[in-house]
Wavefront OBJ file of the C-alpha trace (Angstrom):
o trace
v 0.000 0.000 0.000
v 3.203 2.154 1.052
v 4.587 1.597 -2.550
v 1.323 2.345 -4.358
v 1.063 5.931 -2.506
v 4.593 6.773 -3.311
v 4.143 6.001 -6.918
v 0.949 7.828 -7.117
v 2.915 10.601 -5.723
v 5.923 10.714 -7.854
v 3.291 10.295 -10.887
v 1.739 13.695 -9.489
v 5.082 15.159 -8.795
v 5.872 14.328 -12.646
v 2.569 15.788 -13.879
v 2.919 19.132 -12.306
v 6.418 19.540 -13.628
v 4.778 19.143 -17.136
v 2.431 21.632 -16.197
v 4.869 23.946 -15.479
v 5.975 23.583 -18.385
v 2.700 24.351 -20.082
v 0.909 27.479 -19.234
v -2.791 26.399 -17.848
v -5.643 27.536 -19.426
v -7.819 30.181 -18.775
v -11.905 30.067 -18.110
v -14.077 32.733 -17.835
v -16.367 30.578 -15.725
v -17.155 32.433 -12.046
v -19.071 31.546 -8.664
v -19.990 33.050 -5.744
v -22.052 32.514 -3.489
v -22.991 32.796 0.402
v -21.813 29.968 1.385
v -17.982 30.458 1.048
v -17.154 26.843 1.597
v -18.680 26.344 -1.550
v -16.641 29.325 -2.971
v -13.657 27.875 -1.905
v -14.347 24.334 -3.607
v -15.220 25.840 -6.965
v -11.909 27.573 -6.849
v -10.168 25.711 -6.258
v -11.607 22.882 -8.707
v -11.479 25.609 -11.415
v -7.855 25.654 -10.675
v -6.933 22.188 -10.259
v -8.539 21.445 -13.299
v -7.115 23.602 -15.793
v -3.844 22.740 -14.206
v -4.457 20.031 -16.726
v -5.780 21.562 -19.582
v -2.946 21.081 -22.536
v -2.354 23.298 -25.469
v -0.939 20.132 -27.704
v 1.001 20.506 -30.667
v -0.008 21.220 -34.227
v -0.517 17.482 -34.625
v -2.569 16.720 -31.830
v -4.375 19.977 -30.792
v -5.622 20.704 -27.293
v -6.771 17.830 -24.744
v -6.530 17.481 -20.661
v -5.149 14.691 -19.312
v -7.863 12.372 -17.912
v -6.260 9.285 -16.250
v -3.323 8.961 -13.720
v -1.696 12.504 -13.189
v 1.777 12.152 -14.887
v 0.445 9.637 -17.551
v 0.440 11.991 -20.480
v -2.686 10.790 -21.251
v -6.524 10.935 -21.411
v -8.830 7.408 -21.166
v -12.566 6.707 -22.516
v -13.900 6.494 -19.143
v -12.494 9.746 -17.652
v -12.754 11.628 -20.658
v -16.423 10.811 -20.696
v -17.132 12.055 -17.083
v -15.036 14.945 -17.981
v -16.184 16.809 -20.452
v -19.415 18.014 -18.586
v -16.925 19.956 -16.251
v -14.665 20.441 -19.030
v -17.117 22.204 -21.157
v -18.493 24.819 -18.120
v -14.900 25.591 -18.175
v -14.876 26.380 -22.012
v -12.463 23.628 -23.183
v -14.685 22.912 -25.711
v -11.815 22.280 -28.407
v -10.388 19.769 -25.912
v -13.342 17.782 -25.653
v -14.005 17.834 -29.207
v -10.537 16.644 -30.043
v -10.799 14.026 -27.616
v -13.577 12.235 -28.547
v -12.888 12.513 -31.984
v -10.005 10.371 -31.630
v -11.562 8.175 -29.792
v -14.034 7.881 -32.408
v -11.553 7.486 -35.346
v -9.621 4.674 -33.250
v -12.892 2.416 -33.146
v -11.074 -0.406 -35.877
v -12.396 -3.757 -37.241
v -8.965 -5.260 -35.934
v -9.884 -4.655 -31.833
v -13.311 -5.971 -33.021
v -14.611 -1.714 -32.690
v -12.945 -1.289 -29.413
v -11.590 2.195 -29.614
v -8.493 2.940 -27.708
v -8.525 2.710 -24.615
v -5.949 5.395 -23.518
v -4.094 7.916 -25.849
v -1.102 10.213 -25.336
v -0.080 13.352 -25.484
v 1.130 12.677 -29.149
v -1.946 11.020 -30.422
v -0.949 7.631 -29.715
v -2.556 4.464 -27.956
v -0.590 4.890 -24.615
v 1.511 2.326 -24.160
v 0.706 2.176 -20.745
v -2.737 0.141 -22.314
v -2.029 -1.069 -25.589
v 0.888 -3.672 -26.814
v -0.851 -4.207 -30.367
v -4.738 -4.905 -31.833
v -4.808 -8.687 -30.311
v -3.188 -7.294 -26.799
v -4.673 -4.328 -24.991
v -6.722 -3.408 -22.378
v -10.362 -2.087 -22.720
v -13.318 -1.842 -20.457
v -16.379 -2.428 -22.607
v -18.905 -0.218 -21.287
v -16.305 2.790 -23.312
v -17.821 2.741 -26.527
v -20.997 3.418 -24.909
v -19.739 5.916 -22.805
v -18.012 7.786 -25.426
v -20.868 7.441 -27.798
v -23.438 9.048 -24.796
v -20.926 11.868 -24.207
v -20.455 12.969 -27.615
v -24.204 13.023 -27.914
v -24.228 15.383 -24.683
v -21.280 17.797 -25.808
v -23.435 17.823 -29.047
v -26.369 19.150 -26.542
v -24.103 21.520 -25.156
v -22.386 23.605 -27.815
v -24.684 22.870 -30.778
v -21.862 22.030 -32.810
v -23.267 19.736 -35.804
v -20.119 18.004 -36.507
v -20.550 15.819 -33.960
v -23.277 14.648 -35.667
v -22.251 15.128 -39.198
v -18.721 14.028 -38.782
v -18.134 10.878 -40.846
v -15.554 9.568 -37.972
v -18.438 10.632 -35.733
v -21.517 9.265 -37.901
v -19.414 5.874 -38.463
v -18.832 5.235 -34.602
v -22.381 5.650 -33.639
v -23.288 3.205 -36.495
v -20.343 0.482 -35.254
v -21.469 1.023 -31.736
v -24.883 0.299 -31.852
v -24.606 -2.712 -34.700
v -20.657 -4.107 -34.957
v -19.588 -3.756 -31.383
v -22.560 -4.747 -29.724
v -22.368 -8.197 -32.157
v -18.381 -9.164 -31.412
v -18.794 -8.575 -27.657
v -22.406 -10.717 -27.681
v -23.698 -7.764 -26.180
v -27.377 -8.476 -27.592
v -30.174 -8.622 -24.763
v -30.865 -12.788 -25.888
v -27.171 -13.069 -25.881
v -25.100 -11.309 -23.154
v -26.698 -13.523 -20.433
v -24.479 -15.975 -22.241
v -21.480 -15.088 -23.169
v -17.388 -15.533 -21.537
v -15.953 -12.818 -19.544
v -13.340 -12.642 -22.060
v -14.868 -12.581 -25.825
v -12.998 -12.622 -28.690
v -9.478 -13.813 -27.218
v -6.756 -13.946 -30.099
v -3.759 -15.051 -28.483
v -3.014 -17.103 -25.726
v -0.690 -15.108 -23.375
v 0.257 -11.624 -23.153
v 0.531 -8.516 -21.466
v -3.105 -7.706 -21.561
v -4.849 -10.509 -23.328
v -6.643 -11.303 -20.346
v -8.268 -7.617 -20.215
v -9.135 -7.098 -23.829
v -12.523 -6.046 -23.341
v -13.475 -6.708 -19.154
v -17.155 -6.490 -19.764
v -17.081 -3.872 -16.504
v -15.492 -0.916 -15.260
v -15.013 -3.317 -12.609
v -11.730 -4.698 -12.923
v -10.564 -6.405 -9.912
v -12.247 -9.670 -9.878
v -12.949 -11.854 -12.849
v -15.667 -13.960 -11.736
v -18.304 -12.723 -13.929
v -19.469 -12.358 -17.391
v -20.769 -8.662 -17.290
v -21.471 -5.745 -14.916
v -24.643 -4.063 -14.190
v -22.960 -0.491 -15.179
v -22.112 -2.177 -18.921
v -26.290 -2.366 -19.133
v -26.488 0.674 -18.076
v -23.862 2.412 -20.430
v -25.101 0.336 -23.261
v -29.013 1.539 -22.405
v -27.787 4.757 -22.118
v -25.788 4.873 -25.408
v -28.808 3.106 -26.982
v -31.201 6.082 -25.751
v -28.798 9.014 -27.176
v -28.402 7.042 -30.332
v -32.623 7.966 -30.742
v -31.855 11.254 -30.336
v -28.564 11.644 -32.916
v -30.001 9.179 -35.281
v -30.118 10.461 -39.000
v -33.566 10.571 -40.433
v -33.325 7.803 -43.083
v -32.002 5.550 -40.094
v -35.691 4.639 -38.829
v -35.359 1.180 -39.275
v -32.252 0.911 -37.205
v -33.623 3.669 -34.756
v -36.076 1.179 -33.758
v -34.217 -1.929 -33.673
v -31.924 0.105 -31.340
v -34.822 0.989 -28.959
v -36.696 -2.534 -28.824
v -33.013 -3.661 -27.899
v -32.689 -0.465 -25.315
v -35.769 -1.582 -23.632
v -34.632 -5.375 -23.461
v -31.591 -4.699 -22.114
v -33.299 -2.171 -19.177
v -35.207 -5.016 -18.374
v -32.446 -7.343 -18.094
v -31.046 -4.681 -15.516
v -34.104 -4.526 -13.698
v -34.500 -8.283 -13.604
v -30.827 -9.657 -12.948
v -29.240 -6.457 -11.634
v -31.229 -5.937 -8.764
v -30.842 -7.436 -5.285
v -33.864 -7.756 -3.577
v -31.885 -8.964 -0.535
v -29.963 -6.129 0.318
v -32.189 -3.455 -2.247
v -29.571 -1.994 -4.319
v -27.918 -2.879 -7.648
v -25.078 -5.908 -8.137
v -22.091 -4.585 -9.274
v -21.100 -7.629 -11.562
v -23.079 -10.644 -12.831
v -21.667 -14.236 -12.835
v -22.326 -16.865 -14.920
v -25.564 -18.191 -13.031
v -26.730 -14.943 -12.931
v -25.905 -14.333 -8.833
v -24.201 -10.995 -8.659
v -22.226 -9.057 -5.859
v -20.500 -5.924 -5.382
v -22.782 -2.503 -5.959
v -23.371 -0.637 -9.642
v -25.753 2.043 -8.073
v -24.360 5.256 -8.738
v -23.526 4.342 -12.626
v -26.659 2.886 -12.880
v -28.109 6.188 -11.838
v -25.586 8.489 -13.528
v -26.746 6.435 -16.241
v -30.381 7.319 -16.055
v -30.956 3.224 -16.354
v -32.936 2.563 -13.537
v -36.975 2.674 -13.923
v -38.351 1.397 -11.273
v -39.336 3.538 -8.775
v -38.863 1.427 -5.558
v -35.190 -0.166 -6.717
v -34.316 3.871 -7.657
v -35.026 4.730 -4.057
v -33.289 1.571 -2.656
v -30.206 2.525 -4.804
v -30.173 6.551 -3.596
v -30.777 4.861 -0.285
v -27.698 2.605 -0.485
v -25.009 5.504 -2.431
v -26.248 7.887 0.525
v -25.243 6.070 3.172
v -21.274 7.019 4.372
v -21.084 3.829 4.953
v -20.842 3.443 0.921
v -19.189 7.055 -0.199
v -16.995 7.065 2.350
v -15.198 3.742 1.509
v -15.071 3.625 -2.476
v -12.224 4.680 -4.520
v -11.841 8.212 -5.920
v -12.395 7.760 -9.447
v -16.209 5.926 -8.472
v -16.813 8.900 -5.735
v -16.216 11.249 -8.136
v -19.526 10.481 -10.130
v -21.862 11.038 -7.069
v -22.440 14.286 -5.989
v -23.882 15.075 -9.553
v -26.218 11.697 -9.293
v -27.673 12.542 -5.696
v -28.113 16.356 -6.966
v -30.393 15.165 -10.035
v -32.139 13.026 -8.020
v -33.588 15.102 -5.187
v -30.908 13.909 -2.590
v -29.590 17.271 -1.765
v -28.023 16.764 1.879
v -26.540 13.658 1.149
v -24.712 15.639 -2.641
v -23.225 17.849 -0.733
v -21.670 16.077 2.224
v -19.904 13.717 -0.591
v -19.458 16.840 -2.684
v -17.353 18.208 0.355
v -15.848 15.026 1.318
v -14.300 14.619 -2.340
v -12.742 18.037 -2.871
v -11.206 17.867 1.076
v -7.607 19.169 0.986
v -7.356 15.921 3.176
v -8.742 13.821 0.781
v -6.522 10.622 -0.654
v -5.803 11.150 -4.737
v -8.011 14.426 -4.844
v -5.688 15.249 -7.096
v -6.298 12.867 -9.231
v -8.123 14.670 -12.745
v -11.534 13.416 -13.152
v -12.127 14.775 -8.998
v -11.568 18.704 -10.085
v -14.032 18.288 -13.130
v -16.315 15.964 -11.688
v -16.603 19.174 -8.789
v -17.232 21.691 -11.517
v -19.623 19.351 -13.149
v -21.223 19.142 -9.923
v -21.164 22.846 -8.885
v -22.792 23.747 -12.531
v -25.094 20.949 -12.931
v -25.686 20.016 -9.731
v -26.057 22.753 -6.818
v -26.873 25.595 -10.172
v -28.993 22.806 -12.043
v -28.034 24.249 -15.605
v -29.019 21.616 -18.042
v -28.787 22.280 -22.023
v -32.064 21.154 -23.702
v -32.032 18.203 -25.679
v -31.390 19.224 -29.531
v -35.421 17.960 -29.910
v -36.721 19.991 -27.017
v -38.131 23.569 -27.494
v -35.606 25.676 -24.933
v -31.944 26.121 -25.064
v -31.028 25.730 -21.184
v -32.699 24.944 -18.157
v -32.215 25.717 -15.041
v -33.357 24.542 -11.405
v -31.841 25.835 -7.871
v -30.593 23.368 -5.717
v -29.405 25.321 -2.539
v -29.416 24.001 0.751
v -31.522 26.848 2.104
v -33.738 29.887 1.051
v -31.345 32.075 2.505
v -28.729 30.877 0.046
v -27.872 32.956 -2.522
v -25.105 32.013 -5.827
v -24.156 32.922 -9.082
v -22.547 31.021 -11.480
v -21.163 33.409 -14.383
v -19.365 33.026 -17.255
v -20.988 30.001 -18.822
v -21.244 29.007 -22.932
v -23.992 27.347 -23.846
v -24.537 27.209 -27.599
v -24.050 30.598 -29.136
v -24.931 32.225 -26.051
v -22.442 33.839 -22.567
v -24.831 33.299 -19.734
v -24.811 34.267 -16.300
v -27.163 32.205 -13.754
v -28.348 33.541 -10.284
v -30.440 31.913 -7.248
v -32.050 33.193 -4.114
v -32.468 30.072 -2.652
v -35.651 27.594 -4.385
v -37.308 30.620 -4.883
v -36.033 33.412 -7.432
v -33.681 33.067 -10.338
v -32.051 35.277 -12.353
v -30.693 34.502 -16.033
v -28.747 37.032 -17.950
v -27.957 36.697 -21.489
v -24.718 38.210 -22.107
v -23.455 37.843 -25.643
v -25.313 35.517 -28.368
v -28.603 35.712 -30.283
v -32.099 34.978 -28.238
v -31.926 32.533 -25.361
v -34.998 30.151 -24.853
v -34.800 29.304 -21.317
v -36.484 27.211 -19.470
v -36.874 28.241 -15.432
v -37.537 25.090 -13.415
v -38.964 25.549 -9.872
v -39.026 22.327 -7.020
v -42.854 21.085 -6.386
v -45.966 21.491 -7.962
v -47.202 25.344 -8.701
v -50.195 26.835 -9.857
v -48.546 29.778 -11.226
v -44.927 32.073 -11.447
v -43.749 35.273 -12.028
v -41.547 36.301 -14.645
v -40.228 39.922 -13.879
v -43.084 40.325 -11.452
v -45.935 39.526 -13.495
v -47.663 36.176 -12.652
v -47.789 33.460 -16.071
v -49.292 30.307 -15.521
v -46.480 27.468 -14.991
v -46.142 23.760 -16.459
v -45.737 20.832 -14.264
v -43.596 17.439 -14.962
v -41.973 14.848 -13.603
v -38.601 14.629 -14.540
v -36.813 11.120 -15.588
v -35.408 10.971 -11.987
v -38.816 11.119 -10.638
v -38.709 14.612 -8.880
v -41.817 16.908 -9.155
v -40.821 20.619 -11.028
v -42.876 23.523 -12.050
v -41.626 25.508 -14.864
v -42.088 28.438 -17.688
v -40.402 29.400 -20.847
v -39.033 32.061 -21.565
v -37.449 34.063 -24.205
v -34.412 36.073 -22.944
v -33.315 38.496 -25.450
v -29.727 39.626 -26.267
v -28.161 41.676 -23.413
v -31.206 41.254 -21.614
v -32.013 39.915 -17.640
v -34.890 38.447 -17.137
v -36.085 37.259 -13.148
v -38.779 34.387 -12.758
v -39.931 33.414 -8.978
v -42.375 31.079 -7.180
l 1 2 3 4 5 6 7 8 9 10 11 12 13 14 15 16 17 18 19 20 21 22 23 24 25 26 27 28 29 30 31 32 33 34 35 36 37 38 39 40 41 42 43 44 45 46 47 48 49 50 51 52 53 54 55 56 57 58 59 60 61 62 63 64 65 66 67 68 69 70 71 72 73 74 75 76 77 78 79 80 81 82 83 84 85 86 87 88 89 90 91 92 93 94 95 96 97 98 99 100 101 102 103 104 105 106 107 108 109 110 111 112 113 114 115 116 117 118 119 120 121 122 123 124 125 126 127 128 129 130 131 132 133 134 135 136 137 138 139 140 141 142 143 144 145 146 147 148 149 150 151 152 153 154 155 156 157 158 159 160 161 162 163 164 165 166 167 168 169 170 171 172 173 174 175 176 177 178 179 180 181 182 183 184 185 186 187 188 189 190 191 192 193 194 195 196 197 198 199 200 201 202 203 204 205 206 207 208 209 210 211 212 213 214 215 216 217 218 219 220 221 222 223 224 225 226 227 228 229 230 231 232 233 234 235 236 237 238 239 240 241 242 243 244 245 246 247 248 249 250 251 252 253 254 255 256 257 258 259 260 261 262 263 264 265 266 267 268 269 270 271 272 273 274 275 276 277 278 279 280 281 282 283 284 285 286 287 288 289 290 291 292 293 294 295 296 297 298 299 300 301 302 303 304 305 306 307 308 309 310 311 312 313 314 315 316 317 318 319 320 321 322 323 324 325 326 327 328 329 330 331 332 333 334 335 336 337 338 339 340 341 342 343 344 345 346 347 348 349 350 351 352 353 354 355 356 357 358 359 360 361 362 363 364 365 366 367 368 369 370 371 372 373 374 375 376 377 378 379 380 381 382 383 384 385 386 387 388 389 390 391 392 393 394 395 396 397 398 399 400 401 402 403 404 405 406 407 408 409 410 411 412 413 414 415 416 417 418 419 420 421 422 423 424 425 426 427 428 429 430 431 432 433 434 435 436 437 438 439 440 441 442 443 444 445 446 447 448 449 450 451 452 453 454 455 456 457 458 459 460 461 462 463 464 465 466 467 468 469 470 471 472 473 474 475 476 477 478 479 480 481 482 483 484
């Protein structure tokens, strides 16, 4: 244990010696609030984070690294929890570059795997990768990737990740290709070895070409619950990016999302203990917990194993024993889910300046990410939904106030400001006409948009939480306040 803490060290040591060497980027993204713990975090996570924002070279453009600080390097996984924080930051280049690689490297010869890891240089790091027939790779990646490419698509309204033929060419792999090498298939994955598609018999990382889990110490299984969940997920954004002429496969793709969420539902759930198996084995027992990726995810449905999973990622006696990198994802997942107390005692307890490895990448975006989407609730709308951003206060009090300033969505500079649940404030600062929608906790009659009373919407939101809400059209330069 000694040894690994030393190394991790020395591999931090390394990475901010690069830095050095690298000016860090700048963001226009600002908070403040009343609460100046909360001020504190942000600033620090702003910092941290663009501590490892890279410039590249004229043959690999910009990136940040996303894996083990002195790597050099950014992974599928990390990137793909990144890029949430990494685009309130403005590193939108970054992220694009990033997943475009990723989605280039998806080759016929690693049966669509992409790569797993890449390097500063634009190379498969060889930290990973010894050649197509030995590398490592989780499986629920390609999903991953495929999910957050659809969601930076959301976010900047840039059509070439739709329209990008490396783009266009991974979705259609991903949801047809991969899925059949891997025997990924609802009627199939019940079935299949750990290890599929095994071309040589020993090797550096034969054994790990394509763990069917982000799970990766044990190997008594033959998938994890979060690989349903990623591959749901994907399978849901792939509805929304889906060309027009691809109907036919648009459908196939959602009969096949809804098998596999029942699968989930069915074999992923313990009704012992009420949460989520982690991993699956071959007589379909499972162990270990998936909960917070299968909420991340948005994967879970039913309404009793949902709360049982909150419930379970709540508890201390979870948070407060996982690693890092799994930590990281839930302050976000308890914020979107009504668990407001709970996200922000993790939230605190994972940007610590006592905390083991907070130094480790994904924690300073994933704290951002959290910050913006979370405790702000800024959402973009999906590219089918009539408003641009949303927006839903999630302060601990009414007598909280924040604003969160400096943010791109789209063509448009906002600024964001809450009193508490009851008043926000939403300037548009540069960009053409905002549509915005202003989401309010509970069920309400009626809200005011600068003063004057509008009748409001009501919903329930995919995470089963009660909101109230009104559109509204904020003009260029203008303010505009809506309140309970």
């Amino acid at each position: 244990m000694k040894i690994r803490y030393f190394l991790f060290v020395l591999l931090f040591a390394v990475s901010q010696l690069v830095a050095a060497q690298q000016p860090a980027s700048s963001s226009p993204l600002s908070f403040t609030s009343s609460n100046p713990s909360l001020v504190q975090t942000f600033e620090w996570a702003k910092s941290q984070a663009l501590v490892y924002s890279r410039s590249g070279s004229k043959t690999m453009g910009p990136w940040y690294e996303a894996a083990l600080p002195g790597r050099n390097a950014f992974c599928m996984r990390d990137v793909s929890h990144q890029t949430e924080g990494g685009a309130a930051l403005g590193l939108f280049a970054a992220n694009r570059n990033m997943l475009g690689r990723f989605a280039q490297s998806a080759a016929k010869s690693r049966d669509w795997a992409a790569y797993w890891e890449i390097d500063g240089e634009g190379h498969p790091s060889t930290a990973d990768y010894v050649s197509d027939t030995d590398f490592w790779f989780n499986l629920p990646a390609n999903f991953d990737v495929f999910d957050a490419t659809v969601r930076m698509w959301r976010w900047t309204g840039d059509n070439s990740y739709r329209n990008d033929p490396a783009f266009q060419r991974f979705f259609q792999v991903t949801m047809s290709d991969y899925i059949k090498a891997w025997q990924l298939e609802p009627d199939v994955i019940t079935k299949r070895p750990r290890i599929a598609n095994q071309r040589q018999a020993e090797g550096r990382f034969v054994h790990s070409r394509g763990i069917p889990s982000y799970t990766e110490g044990s190997k008594d299984f033959v998938f994890g619950t979060d690989l349903l969940a990623a591959e749901y997920r994907a399978m849901r954004s792939f509805d929304e990016i889906a060309a027009a002429d691809e109907e036919e496969s648009t459908h196939t793709v959602q009969r096949n999302a809804g098998d596999i969420q029942s699968l989930l539902e069915k074999v992923g759930w313990s009704e012992q203990d009420h949460h989520y198996f982690g991993t699956i084995r071959k007589d379909l027992s499972g162990y270990g917990s998936a909960d917070t990726l299968v909420l991340y995810f948005g994967a879970a449905k039913n309404p009793a194993h949902i709360r049982g999973a909150l419930d379970y990622i709540s508890s201390p006696a979870y948070w407060s024993k996982i690693n890092i990198e799994e930590e990281s994802y839930v302050p976000l997942t308890l914020f979107r889910y009504g668990r407001t107390e709970a996200a922000y005692q993790v939230l605190a307890d994972i940007s610590s300046p006592g905390k083991n490895r907070r130094e480790y990448p994904e924690v300073s975006y994933a704290v951002i990410e959290a910050i913006v989407s979370g405790v702000m609730g800024v959402s973009p709308g999906h590219m089918n939904e009539k408003f641009d951003v949303s927006t839903i206060s999630r302060l601990p009090t009414d007598n909280d106030r924040a604003t969160l300033s400096g943010l791109s969505i789209r063509q448009n500079l906002i600024d964001v400001a809450h009193t508490g649940g009851s008043t926000t404030r939403l300037k548009n600062s540069s960009g053409p006409a905002l549509r915005w929608r202003a989401e309010f906790a509970g069920a309400l009659d009626s809200l005011k948009v600068d003063g004057k009373k509008v009748p409001a919407s009501q919903a329930t939101t995919e995470e089963g939480i009660v909101i109230s809400w009104t559109d509204v059209t904020v003009s260029p330069a203008a303010v505009v306040v809506v309140s309970r």
